[in-house]
N, C-alpha and C positions, 0 to 999 in steps of 0.2 A: 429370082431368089438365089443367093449362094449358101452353099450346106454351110455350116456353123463347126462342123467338124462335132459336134455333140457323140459321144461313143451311146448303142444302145446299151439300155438299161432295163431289166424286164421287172418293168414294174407297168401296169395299167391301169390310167385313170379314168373314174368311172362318175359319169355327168347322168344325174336324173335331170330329164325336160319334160318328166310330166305327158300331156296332151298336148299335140303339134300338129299341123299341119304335113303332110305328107312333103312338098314341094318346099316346106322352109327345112326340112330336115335334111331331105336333099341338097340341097345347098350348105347346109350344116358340114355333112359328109365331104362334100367336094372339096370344101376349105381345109379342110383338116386334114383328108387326103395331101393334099399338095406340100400344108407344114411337117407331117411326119415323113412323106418324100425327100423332105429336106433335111433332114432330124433336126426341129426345132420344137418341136414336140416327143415327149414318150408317146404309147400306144395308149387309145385311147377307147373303151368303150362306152355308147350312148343308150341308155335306158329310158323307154319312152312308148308310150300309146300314143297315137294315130284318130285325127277323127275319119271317119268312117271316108273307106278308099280302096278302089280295086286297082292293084296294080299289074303289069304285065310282064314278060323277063322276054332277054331277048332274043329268046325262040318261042317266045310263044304264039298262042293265035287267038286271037280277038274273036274268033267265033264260040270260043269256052266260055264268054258273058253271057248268061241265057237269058236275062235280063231284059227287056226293052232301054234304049237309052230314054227316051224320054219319061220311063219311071226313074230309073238312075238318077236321071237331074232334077224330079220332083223330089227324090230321096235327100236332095244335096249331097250325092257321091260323085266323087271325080275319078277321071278314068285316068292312069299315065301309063305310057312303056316307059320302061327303067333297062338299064342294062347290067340289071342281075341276071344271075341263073333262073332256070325255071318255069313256068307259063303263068299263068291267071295264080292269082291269090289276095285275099279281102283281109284287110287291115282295120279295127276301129275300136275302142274302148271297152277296158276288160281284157284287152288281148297285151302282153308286155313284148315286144320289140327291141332287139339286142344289134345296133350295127358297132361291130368292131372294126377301127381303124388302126391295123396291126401289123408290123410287120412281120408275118405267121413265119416266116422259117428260121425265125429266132426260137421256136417253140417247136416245129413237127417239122418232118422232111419233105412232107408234099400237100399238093391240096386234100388229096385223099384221106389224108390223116388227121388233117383241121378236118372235114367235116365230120370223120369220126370222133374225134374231140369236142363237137360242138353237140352232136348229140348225144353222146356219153354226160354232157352234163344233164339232159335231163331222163334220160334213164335214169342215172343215179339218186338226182332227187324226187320223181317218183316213186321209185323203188324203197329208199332211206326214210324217206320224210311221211309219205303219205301210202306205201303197201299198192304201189300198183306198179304192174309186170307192162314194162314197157318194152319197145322193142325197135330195132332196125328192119326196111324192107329195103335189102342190097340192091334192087331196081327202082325205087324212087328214095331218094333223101329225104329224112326227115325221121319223125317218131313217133308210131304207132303205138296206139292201144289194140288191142285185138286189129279190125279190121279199116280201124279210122286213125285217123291225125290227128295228135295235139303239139307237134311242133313243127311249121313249116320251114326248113332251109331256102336260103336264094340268095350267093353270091358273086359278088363282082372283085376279079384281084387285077390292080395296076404297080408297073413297076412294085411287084411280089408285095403290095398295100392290099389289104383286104377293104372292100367296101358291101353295104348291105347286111345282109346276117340271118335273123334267124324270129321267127314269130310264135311266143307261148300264148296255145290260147289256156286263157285262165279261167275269166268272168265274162267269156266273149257269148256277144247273141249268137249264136248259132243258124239261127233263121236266117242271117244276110248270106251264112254258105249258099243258099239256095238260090241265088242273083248269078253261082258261077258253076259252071263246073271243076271243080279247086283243083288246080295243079294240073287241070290236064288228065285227070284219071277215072278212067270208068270204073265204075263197080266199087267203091271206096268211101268212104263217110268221111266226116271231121270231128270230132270232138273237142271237151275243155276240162278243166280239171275242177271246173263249179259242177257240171254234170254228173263226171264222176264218183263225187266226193259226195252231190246232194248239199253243198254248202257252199254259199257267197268266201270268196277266199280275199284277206287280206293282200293285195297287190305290195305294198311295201316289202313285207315279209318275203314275198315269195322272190323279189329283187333279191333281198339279202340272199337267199339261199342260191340264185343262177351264181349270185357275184360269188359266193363259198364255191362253188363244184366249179365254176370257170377256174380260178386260181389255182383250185387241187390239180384238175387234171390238166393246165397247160405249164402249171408250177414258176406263178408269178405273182407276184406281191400287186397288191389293191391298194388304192388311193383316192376315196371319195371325195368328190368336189361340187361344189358350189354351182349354181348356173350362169351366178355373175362372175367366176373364174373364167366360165368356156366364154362369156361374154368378151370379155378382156381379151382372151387370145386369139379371137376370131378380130377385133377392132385393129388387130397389130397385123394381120393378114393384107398383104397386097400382094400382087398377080406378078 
């Protein structure tokens, strides 16, 4: 591919895919990766639940599945390593799934600062929207309620592209936490914000409001689209 010369422009486009498959979204990512490599694309974030999938980051260890595999594949769970950030963590519906493919230092000065940015967005909408005191723990990433997780970080940056992102649980079973030890951490829970709340929560809604607090705090204009949009410009894609 030759660059196009396209100047960036901060604006991010934002594709709900619904439920997907772990491995086709993956490939999703990689494409998209390589056109915003090229600026042929703006920055793009994908909005999207997972059927049920543990994945791996690439420091982790495979011994954090406490699982049996052959309950795993009675479950229809597939196992991958990926090469995000992070160890073991469980993916599957109810849970909303954020990969931004961005070029972040149009936005913050370092990686440190995207991840504080990613989960300032939902401090903030906890905090705003729903009265609950969320927090950072400066030795694992991500977003705590008291002593547990409700938002998993885990990413991968190529030529300064950000891939992977970030896992809200929402309306998630919380029982399949107990297939891993999440993230590699002892002593530490998981939670969701249907437990919290005591109430099944609208997943559309709570999209809108990541998409509101993404925009405030990296201060970039939004542009919902289509899924036969990302169709189209995945079809134009060649290697």
């Amino acid at each position: 591919m030759k660059q196009n010369g396209k100047k960036d422009e901060k604006i991010i486009q934002i594709f709900d895919l619904k439920i997907i498959d772990y491995e086709e979204a993956l490939a999703i990512q990689e494409k998209l990766l390589m056109l915003r490599k090229n600026n042929y694309i703006n920055d793009v974030l994908l909005l999207l639940e997972h059927n049920p999938v543990i994945t791996i980051g690439k420091r982790g260890d495979q011994g954090n599945i406490l699982a049996p595999e052959e309950f795993l594949q009675n479950q229809g769970v597939k196992v991958y390593f990926t090469g995000r950030g992070g160890d073991v963590t469980y993916h599957g519906p109810g849970q909303i799934v954020g990969y931004p493919i961005m070029r972040f230092q149009n936005y913050v000065s370092g990686v440190r600062e995207l991840v504080r940015g990613l989960e300032e967005i939902f401090i903030q909408l906890l905090k705003n929207d729903f009265h609950i005191q969320a927090k950072r723990d400066f030795q694992h990433p991500g977003v705590w309620v008291d002593n547990d997780k409700i938002t998993a970080l885990g990413l991968s940056i190529r030529s300064g592209i950000t891939m992977h992102g970030f896992a809200f649980n929402v309306n998630t079973d919380l029982q399949a936490f107990l297939w891993i030890l999440s993230c590699g951490i002892i002593g530490k829970g998981v939670t969701s914000l249907k437990k919290l709340t005591n109430k099944e929560q609208d997943l559309n809604h709570i999209k809108k409001l990541i998409i509101k607090y993404f925009a405030d705090i990296f201060q970039i204009q939004t542009n919902w689209q289509n899924e036969k949009d990302l169709r189209k410009i995945l079809e134009n894609y060649h290697e």
